[in-house]
C-alpha positions in Angstrom: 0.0 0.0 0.0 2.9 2.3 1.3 4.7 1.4 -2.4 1.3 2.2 -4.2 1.1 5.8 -3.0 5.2 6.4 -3.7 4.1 5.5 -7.1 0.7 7.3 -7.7 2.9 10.7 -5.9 5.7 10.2 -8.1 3.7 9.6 -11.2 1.3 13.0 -10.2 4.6 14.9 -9.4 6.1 13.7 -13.1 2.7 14.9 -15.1 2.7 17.7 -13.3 6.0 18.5 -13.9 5.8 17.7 -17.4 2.6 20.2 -17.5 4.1 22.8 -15.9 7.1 22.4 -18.5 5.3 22.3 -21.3 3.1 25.5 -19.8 6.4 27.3 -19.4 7.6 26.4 -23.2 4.1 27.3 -25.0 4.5 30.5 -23.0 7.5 31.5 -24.1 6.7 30.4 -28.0 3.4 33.2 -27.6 5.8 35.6 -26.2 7.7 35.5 -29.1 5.0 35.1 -31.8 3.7 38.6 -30.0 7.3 40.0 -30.6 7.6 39.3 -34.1 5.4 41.0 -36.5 3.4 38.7 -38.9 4.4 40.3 -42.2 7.2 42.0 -43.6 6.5 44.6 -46.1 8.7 46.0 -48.3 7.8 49.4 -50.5 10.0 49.6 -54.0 10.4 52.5 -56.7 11.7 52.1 -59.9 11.1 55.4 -62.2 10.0 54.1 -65.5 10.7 57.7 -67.2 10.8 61.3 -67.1 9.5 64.1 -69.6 10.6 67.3 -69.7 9.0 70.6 -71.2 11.1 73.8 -71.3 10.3 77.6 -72.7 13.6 79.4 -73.1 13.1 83.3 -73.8 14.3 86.7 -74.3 12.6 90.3 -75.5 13.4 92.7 -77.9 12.4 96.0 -77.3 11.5 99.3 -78.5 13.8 100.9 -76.2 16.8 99.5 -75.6 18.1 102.4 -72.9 17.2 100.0 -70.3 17.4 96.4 -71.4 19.0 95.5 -74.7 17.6 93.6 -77.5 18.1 89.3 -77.0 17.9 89.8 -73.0 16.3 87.3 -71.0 14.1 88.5 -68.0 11.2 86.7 -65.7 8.8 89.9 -66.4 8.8 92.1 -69.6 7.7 95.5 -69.4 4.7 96.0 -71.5 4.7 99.1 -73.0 8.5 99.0 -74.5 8.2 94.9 -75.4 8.1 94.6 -79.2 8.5 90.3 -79.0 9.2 88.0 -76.9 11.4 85.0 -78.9 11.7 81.6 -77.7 12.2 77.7 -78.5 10.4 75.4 -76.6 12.4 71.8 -76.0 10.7 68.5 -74.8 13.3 65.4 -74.0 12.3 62.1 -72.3 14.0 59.8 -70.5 14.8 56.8 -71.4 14.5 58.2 -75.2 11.5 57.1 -76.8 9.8 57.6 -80.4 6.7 59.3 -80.3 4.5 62.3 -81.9 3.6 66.0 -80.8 1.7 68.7 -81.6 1.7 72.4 -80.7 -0.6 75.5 -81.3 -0.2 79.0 -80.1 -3.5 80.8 -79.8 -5.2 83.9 -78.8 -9.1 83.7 -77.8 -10.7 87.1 -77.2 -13.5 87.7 -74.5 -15.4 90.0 -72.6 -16.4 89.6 -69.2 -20.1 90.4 -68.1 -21.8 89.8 -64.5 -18.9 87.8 -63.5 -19.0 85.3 -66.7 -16.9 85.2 -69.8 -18.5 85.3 -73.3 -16.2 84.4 -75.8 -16.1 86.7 -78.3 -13.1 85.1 -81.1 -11.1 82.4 -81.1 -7.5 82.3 -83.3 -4.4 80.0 -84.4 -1.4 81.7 -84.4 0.3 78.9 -84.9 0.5 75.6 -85.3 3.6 72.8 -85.1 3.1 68.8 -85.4 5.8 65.8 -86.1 7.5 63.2 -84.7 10.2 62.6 -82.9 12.7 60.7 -81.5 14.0 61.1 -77.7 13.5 65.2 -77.9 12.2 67.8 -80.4 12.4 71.8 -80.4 9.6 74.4 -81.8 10.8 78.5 -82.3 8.0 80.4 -80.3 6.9 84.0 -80.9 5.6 86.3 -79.2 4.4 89.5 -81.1 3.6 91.9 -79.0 2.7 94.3 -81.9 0.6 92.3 -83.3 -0.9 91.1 -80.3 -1.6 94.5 -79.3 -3.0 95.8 -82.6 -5.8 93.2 -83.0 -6.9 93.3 -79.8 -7.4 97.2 -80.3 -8.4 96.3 -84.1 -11.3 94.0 -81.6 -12.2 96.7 -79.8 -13.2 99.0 -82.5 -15.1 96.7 -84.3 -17.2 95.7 -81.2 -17.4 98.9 -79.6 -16.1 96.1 -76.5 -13.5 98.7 -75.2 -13.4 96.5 -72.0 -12.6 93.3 -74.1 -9.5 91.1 -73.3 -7.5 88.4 -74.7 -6.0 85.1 -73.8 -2.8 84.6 -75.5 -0.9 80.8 -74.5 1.2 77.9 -76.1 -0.2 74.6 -75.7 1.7 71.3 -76.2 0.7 67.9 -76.2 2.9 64.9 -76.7 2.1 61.1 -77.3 4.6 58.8 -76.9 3.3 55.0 -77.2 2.3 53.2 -73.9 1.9 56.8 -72.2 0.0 59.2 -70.9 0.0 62.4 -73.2 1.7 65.0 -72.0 0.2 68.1 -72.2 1.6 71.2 -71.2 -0.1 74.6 -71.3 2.2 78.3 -71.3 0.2 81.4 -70.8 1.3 85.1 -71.7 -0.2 87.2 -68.6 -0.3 90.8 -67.9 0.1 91.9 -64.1 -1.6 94.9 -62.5 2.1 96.5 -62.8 2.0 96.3 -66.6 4.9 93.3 -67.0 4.3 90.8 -69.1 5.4 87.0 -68.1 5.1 83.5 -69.2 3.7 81.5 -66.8 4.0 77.7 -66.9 7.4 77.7 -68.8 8.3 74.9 -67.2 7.2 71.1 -66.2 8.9 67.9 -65.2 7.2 64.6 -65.5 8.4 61.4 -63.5 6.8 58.1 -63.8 7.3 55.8 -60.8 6.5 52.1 -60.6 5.5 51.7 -57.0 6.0 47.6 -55.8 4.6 46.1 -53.1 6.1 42.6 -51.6 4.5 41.4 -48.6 6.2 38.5 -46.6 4.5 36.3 -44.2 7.1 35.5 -41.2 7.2 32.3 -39.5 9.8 30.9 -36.9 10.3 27.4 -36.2 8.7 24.8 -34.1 9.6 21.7 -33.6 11.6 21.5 -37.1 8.5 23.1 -39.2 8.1 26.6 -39.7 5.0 27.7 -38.4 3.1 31.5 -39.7 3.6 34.5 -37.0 -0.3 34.9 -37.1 -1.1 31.0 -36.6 0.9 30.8 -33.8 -0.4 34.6 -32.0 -3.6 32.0 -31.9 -2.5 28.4 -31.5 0.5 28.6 -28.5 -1.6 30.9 -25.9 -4.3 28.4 -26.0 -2.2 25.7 -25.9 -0.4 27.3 -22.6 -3.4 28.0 -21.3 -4.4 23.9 -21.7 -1.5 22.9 -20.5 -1.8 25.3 -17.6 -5.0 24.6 -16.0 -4.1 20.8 -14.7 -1.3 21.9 -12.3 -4.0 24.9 -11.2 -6.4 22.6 -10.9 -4.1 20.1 -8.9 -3.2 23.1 -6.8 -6.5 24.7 -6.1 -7.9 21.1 -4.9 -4.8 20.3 -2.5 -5.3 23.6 -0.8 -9.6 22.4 -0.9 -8.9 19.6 0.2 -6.1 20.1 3.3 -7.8 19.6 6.4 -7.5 22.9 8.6 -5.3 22.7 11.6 -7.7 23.5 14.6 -5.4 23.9 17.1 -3.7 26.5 15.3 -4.4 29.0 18.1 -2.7 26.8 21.0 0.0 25.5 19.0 2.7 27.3 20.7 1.0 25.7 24.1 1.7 22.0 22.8 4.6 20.0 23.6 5.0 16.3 23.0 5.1 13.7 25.0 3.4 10.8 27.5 1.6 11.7 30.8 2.6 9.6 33.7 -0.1 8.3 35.7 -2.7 9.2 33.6 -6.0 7.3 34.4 -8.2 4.9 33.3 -10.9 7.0 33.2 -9.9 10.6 31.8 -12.1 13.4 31.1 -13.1 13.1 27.2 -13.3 16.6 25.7 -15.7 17.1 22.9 -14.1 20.1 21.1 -10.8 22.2 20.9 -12.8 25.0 22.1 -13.5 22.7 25.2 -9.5 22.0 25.2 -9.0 26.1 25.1 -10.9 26.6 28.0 -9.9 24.1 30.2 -6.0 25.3 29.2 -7.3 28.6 29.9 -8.3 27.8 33.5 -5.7 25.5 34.8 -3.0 27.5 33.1 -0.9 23.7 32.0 0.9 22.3 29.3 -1.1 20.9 26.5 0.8 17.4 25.7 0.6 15.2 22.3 1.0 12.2 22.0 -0.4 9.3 18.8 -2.3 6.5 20.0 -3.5 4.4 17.8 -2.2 6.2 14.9 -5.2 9.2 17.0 -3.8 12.3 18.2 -4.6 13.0 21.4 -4.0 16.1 23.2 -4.0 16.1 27.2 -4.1 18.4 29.8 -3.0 16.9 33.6 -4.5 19.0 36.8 -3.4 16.7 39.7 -5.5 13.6 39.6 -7.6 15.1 36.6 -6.7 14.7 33.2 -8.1 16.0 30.9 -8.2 14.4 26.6 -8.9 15.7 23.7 -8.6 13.3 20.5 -8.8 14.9 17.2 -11.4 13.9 14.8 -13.9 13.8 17.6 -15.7 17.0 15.6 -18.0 16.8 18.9 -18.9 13.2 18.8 -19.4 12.2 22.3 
């Protein structure tokens, strides 16, 4: 019997160790699935090409005391500006072969309760071709003429308050692309300057890659997802867990409670001498208290019978207390 409980405690302290082990080691796996992000992603840019459209300028004036014919400036002063000269030059990058057309136009219009009526529409001048990797087109600007039918407008509408629109459009269509399309407008200022607004524009074309990468670690010689183990090793801690819990929690249930606890300290052990046939049975510890409370002895201890038994001597009395009794006369 003795050799059957060594067994059945070893064998419960073995599972349990082995619970607690494995507990311990599907613990630290969750830690680490927690620590480690599931995927990996990795953001790549590759510029397919790049188009370019350029206005290069200069004036030529009517007076050159200030600025001399062929100068380049940002702003043109209206009054003295005869022409404003210019090439415009597209490249791409990589070359490519493609086509392009251009028109320079000036619209007339007049503006009435805030909204624009169109009042003529005309082509200056028009460029188309192909090309190969770049192309350039001369632009003029004639400020002379410009000015003159816009007054030549104005008398033959009686429109005195009639303006004009003067700009370079380009558009260019290379295979495989998106046209490129860029717009240069002539404007006035309240200053009376003239500039060219829009002179310049850069196109890039990125390709934009995405790669996502699941991560895994290893377990048990397989490699097992991030996200399948954030799921799979907390609940198999938690499994492995709740036996030695449960194991615990019912050993503390089930351990009897020591109800001498209070008159511990008050017990030695030992065998009365003399101790009679007939000793005073006591049904309770709280009876054992009180009668150590009045006589002011030594509680002894002794096993009989494999019984605890707890005595207190007062001369000829002696009084017993055997645990277990729970009251039972």
């Amino acid at each position: 019997m003795i050799n059957f409980r060594i067994e059945r405690s070893r064998a419960i302290t073995i599972a349990l160790v082995a619970f607690i082990s494995l507990a311990v080691l599907f613990g630290g796996y969750s830690a680490a699935a927690y620590l480690k992000s599931p995927t990996t992603t990795e953001v790549s840019y590759r510029t397919l090409y790049v188009e370019r459209g350029s206005l290069s300028h200069m004036g030529f004036f009517s007076n050159e005391t200030v600025y001399r014919n062929g100068t380049p400036l940002g702003y043109y002063p209206e009054k003295i500006t005869r022409e404003i000269r210019g090439a415009y030059d597209y490249s791409t990058s990589p070359p490519e072969r493609g086509t392009y057309s251009a028109v320079l136009r000036a619209d007339y219009y007049v503006t009435a309760n805030k909204k624009r009526i169109s009042l003529k529409n005309t082509t200056i001048k028009r460029w188309e071709g192909d090309f190969s990797g770049s192309f350039s087109i001369p632009v003029n600007f004639n400020m002379t003429k410009l000015t003159g039918a816009l007054a030549d407008l104005r008398e033959g509408t009686g429109l005195y308050r009639a303006a004009s629109d003067v700009y370079l459009i380009v558009n260019v269509s290379v295979p495989g692309r998106k046209t490129f399309t860029q717009r240069i407008n002539l404007i006035r200022n309240t200053a009376g300057m003239l500039a060219l607004e829009g002179s310049l524009k850069s196109y890039k074309k990125v390709d934009r890659t995405v790669n996502t990468t699941v991560n895994t670690f290893s377990f048990l010689g397989k490699n097992v997802p991030v996200s399948t183990g954030r799921t799979v090793f907390p609940a198999m801690a938690f499994a492995f867990a709740l036996p030695p819990l449960g194991f615990t929690y019912t050993r503390r249930e089930k351990k009897p409670k020591d109800e001498l606890k209070g008159l511990r300290k008050f017990v030695v052990a030992g065998t009365p001498s003399g101790v009679p046939d007939d000793p005073i049975e006591l049904d309770s510890v709280e009876d054992l208290e009180r009668v150590f409370d009045l006589v002011d002895k030594p509680i002894v201890h002794r096993v009989e019978n494999g019984e605890d038994v707890y005595s207190i001597t007062d001369g000829e009395v002696v009084y017993e207390y055997r645990a277990g009794n729970n009251g039972a006369s």
